[in-house]
C-alpha positions in Angstrom: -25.7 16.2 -6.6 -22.8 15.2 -4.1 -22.9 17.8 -1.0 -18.7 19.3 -1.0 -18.7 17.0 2.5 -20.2 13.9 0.9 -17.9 14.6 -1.9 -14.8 14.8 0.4 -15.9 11.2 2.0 -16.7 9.5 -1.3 -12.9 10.6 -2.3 -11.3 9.3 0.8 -13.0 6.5 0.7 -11.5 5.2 -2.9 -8.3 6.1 -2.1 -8.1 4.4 1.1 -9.4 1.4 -1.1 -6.7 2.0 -3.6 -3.9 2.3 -2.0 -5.3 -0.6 0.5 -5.5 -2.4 -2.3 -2.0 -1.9 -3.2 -0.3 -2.5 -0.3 -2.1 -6.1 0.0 -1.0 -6.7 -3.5 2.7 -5.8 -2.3 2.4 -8.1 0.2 1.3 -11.0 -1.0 3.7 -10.8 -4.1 6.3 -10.5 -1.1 5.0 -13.7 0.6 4.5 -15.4 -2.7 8.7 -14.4 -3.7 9.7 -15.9 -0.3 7.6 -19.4 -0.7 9.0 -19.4 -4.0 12.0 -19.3 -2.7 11.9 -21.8 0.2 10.3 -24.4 -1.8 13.3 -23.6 -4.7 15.7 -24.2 -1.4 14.0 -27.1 0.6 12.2 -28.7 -2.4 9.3 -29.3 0.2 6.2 -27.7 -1.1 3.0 -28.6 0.7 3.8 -27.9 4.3 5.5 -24.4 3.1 2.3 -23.8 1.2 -0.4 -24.3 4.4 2.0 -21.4 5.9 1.2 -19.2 2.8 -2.2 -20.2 2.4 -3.0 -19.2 6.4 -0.6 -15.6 6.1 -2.4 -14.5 2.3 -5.6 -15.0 4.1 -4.8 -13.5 7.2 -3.9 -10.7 4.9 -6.8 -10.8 2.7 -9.4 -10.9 5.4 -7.4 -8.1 7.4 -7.7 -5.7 4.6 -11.5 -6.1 3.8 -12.3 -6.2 7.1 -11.1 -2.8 7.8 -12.1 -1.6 4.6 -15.6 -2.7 5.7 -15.1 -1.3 9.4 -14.3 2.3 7.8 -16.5 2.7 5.4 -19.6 1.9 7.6 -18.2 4.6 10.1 -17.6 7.1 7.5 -21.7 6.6 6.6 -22.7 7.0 10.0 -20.1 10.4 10.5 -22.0 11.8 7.5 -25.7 10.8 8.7 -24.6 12.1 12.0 -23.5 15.6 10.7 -26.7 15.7 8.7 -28.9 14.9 11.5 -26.9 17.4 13.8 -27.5 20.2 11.2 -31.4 19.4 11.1 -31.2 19.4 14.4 -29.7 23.0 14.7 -31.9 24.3 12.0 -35.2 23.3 13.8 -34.5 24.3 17.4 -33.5 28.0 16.0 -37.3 27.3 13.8 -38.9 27.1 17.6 -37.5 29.6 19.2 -37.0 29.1 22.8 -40.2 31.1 23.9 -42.2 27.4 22.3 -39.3 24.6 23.2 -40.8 23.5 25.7 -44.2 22.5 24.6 -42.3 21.0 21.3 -40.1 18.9 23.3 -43.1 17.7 25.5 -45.0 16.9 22.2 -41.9 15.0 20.6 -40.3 13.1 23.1 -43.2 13.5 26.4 -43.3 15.1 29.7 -40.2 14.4 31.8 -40.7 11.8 34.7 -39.1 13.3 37.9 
């Protein structure tokens, strides 16, 4: 079962990817209109057509490569608030009378 925070992520993370999606869809059928259009004007398709090629890539790569960039940071937000919490819950667990022999035990002695 989906924690409410994990929940919250999971959703935010398919509609980023929707509506991502759609606006990339928008704008290559926008590009594709106006080649369509310049070749129907100039009649001169290939060199018009390395232009589209290079901006529906552009485009293409751009979008999954922020999709990637934001979902990887949204996994290491959550793993970070979970790792914060344990954190939290096992120093009040010690106690401060016993932290530090615990910390000396965990991470060693402190060099000076």
């Amino acid at each position: 079962m989906m924690r409410p925070d994990e929940l919250t992520a999971a959703q935010a993370d398919a509609t980023r990817w929707r509506y991502g999606f759609l606006v990339v869809v928008a704008g290559i059928v926008a590009v594709l209109v106006a080649f369509g259009a310049a070749v129907f004007a100039s009649g001169e398709f290939a060199a018009l057509f390395a232009g589209v090629a290079g901006v529906v890539g552009t485009i293409i790569g751009a979008y999954f490569g922020v999709q990637a960039g934001q979902s990887g940071k949204a996994r290491v937000e959550a793993e970070l608030a979970r790792s914060q919490e344990m954190v939290v819950r096992l120093a009040a667990y010690v106690g401060t009378d016993n932290a530090p022999r615990v910390i000396d035990e965990v991470l060693g002695r402190r060099r000076s």
